[in-house]
N, C-alpha and C positions, 0 to 999 in steps of 0.2 A: 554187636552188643548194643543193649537200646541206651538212649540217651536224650537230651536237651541240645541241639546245635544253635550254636549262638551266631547270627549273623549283623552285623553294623551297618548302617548309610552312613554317609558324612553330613546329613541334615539332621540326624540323631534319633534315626527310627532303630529300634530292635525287634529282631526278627526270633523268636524261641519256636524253632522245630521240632516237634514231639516227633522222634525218629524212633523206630521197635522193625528193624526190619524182619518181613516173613511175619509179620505178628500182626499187622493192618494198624501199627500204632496202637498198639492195646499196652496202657499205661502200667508200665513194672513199677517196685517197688522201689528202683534205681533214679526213675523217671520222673516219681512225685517227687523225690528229694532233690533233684535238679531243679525243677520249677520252682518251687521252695525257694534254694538257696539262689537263683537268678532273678525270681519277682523282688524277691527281699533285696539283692544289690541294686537292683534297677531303680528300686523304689527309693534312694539317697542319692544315686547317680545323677549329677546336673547336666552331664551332658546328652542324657535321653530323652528326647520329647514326648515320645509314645512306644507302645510294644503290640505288637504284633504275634498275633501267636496262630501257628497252625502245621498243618502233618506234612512229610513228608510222602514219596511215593504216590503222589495224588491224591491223599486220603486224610482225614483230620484224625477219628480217632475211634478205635474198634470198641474202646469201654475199658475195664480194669482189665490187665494180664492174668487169667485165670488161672494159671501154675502159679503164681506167687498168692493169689489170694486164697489155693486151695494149701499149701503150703504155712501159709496164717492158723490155718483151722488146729494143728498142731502144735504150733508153738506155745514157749513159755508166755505166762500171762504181761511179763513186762516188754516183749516183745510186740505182742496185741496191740497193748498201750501205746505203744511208740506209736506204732503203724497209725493208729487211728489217729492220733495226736497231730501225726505229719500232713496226712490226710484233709485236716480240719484246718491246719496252718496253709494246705497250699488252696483252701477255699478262700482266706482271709488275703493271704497275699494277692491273690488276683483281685479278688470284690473290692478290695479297699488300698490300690495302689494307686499311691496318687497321680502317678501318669494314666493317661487314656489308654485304655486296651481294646484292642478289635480283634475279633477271630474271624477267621478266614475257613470257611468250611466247602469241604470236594468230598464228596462221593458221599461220604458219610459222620456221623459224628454220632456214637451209641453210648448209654447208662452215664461215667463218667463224662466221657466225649460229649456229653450232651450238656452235661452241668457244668462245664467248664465254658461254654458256651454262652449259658445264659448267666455266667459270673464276669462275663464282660461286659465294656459300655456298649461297644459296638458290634454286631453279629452281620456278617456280609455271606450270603452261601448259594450255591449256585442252583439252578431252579430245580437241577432231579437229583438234589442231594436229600439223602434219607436220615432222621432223626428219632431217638426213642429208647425206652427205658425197659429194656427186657430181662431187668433182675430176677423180677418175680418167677421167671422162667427157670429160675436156674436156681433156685431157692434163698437169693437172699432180700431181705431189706430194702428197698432202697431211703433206706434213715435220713442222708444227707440231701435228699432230695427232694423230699418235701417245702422242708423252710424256705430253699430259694424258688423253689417255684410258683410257693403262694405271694412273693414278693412282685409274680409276673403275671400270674394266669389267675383265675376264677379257680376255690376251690374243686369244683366240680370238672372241670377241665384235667386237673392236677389229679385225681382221681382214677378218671379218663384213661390218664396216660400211665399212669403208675401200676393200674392195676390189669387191665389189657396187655400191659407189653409191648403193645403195638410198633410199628414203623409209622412214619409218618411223612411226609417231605417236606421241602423247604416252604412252598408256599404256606401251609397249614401253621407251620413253625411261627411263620409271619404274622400270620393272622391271629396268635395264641399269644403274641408279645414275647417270642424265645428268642429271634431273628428279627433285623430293624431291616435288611433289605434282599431283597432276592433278586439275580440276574442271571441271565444264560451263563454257560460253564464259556463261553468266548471272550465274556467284558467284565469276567472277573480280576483278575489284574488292573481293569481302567477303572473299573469301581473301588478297588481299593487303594489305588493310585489320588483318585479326586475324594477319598476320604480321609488320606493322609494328608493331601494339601490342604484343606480347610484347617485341619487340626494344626497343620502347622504353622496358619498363618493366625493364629490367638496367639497371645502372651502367656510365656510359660509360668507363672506366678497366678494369674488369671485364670491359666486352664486347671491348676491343682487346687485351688482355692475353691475351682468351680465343683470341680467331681467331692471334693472334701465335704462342700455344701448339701449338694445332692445325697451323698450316704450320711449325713447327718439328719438333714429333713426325713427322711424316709421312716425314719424313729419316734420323730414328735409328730404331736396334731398340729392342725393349721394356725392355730394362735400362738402355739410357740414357735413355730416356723416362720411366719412373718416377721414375729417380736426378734427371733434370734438372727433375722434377714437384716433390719433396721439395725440393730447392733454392731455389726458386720461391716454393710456399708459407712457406716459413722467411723470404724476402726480403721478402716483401709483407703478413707481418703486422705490423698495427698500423697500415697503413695508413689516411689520411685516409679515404678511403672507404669500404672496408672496416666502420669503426669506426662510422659515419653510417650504414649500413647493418644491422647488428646492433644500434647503439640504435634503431632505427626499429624493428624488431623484436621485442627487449625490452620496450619500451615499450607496443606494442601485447599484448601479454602472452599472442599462441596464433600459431602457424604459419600466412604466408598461405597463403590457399585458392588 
């Protein structure tokens, strides 16, 4: 049965396994609803630092499970509604959880696979991992993939890849702004290893405050951005942490390395 496996560290990383086996991880309708209701707990949870998300079986993520989405085509309309509804909440819960998210991509990561991808902060994938949006092949839309990927790429890029269908691989992905780094399929683990420790070593108020920032900016022009940056700063000093943060500092009496 496909599912969401939820894995823990005791440093407070969470680990959400898109598992579908026999199915390459091609995301049921069971699947989005676990993401859903997992980003959404994670995202109140204090004891998470970051979440982690990526496929079992070697594999990040085939696309939508085509039995349930051909199964959609029939249903009642408030059914539709839901599905789509779900769909658009498990966009939201990742883009705008205030923990940091990283996806971990192996082999592949197709149509949704992809967009869930570039709905995170961080995209780590290994270098003959293949990417790409083959809806159109298969007659549908790809609706939801537009908006976030003119948030990344050049409309005509987004275009490109919407409308081709194409495959593409990791380096390319990189170069398109979908993917922040690419490594052999060897020092994937050490790469996401030393991308968790940086993250780990910011202050958890600091790091939600930060990503809160960034998805707000990204809304306003640059004069309100600045002005609502100035405001911000002015708000949050003296804060508890802050303060713990600078005397740790202090204290140690030279700039960490």
């Amino acid at each position: 049965m496909s599912g969401i496996d939820v894995e823990r560290s005791a440093a407070g990383i969470v680990t959400l396994w898109l598992n579908n086996p026999g199915r390459l991880n091609a995301l049921s309708n069971r699947m989005v609803a676990g993401l859903v209701a997992e980003m959404t707990a994670l995202a109140a949870d204090a004891s998470c630092r970051a979440v982690v998300l990526r496929g079992r079986q070697g594999a990040f993520c085939a696309g939508r499970d085509l039995n349930d989405l051909a199964a959609l085509q029939s249903a009642p309309p408030e059914e539709i509604e839901r599905m789509y509804d779900l769909m658009e909440g498990m966009n939201r819960a990742i883009y705008f959880c205030p923990k940091p998210v990283v996806s971990v991509v192996e082999r592949f990561a197709l149509g949704i696979g992809t967009m869930i991808v570039g709905w995170t902060d961080i995209a780590i994938a290994e270098e003959t991992a293949k990417l790409g949006f083959p809806e159109v092949r298969h007659g549908i839309v790809p609706y939801g993939a537009a908006p976030s990927l003119l948030k990344l790429m050049r409309s005509r890029d987004v275009a490109d890849l919407l409308l081709s269908g194409r495959t593409f691989l990791a380096p390319e992905a990189m170069r398109l702004g979908l993917v922040n780094r690419v490594v052999p399929a060897g020092r994937l683990e050490e790469e996401l290893g030393e991308t968790l420790t940086g993250i780990l070593a910011g202050k958890p108020g600091a790091l939600e405050e930060t990503k809160r920032f960034i998805r707000h900016s990204e809304e306003l022009g640059y004069e309100d951005g600045i002005a609502l940056a100035t405001k911000n700063a002015k708000a949050k000093t003296g804060n508890a942490e802050l303060k713990d943060g600078l005397g740790a500092y202090t204290e140690r009496g030279k700039r960490p390395s």
